[in-house]
C-alpha positions in Angstrom: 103.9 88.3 106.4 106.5 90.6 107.1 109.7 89.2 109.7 110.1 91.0 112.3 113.7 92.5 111.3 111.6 94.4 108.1 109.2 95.9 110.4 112.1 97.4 112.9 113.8 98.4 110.0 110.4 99.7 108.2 109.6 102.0 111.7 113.3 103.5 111.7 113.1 104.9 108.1 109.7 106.1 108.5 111.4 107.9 111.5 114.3 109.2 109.7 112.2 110.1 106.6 109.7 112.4 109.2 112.8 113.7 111.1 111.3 112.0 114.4 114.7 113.0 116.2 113.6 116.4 116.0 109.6 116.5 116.0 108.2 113.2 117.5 105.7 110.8 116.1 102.7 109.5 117.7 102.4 106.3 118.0 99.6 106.0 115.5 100.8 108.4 112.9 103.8 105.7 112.6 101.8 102.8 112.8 99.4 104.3 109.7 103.1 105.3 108.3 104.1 101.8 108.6 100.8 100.2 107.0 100.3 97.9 110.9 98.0 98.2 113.6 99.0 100.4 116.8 99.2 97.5 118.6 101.7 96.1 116.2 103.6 99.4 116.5 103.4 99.5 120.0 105.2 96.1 120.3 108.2 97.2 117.9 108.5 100.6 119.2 108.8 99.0 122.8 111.5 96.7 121.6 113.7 99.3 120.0 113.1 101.7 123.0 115.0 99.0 124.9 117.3 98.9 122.2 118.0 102.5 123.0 117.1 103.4 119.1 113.6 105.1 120.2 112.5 107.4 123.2 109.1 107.5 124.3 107.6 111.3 125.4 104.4 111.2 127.7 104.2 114.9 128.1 101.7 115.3 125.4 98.3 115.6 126.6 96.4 112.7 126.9 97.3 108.8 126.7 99.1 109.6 123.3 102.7 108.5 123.6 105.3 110.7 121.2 108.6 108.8 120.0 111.8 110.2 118.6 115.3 109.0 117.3 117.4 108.9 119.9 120.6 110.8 118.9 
């Protein structure tokens, strides 16, 4: 099993590597990215949001949440 350092870490270069600062990610194309479950990706993306490393976009229609980089 993966520590949880490795799977911040493993989300922000997935991020980098799809330039999510500029075109978001849904939450499920980084969790499939990221070879976890969406809960799983959920739980770290929420964590580094309050880290102020990711930003969560609703404005996409549906439940679907977007995340980018913040700069």
């Amino acid at each position: 099993m993966r520590s949880q350092p490795d799977c911040y870490e493993k989300i922000i270069r997935f991020m980098e590597e799809r330039n999510a600062s500029v075109s978001p990610l849904k939450t499920r194309e980084i969790a499939d990215g990221c070879e976890m479950s969406v809960y799983m990706a959920l739980y770290y993306l929420r964590e580094l949001n309050r880290q102020h490393i990711v930003e969560p976009d609703r404005s996409g229609k549906g439940s679907a949440i977007y995340w980018h980089l913040e700069s």
